[in-house]
Phi, psi and omega in degrees: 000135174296145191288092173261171187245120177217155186273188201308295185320312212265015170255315171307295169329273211303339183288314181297166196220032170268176104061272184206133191231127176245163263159063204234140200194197201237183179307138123103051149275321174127023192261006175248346173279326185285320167306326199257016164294309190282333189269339170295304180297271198315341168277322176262025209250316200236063320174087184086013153289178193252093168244185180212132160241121183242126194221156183313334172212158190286357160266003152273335192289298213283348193248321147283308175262321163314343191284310196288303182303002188237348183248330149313309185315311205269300182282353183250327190246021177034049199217137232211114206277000000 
């Protein structure tokens, strides 16, 4: 994974090994980059594991969090949807 710059909170996520992790912060905190920071590691960490981004409505899913987490993906990790 490439050396990104991240603060205390998304470091403390990423970092963590619990469980169930919750993440919670206010607009332009950094919580859909640090998922696809989290969801990038955890792909290559488990190599043909199985995951789900889940979000409240598929119009949230599909206009925010897929939205955000797929233009980190692309600009930070060059992986192209």
């Amino acid at each position: 994974m490439p050396n990104i710059n991240v603060n205390r909170r998304q470091g403390e996520v990423l970092k963590s090994q619990a469980k169930e992790i919750y993440f919670v912060g206010g607009l332009g905190m950094g919580k859909t980059f640090t998922l696809a920071c989290f969801a990038i590691e955890r792909i290559m960490r488990y190599r043909g594991c199985v995951g789900l981004l889940a979000a409240p409505t598929f119009s949230m899913l599909q206009n925010a969090t897929w939205k955000g987490v797929s233009e980190a993906m692309e600009d930070h990790f060059g992986i192209m949807e």
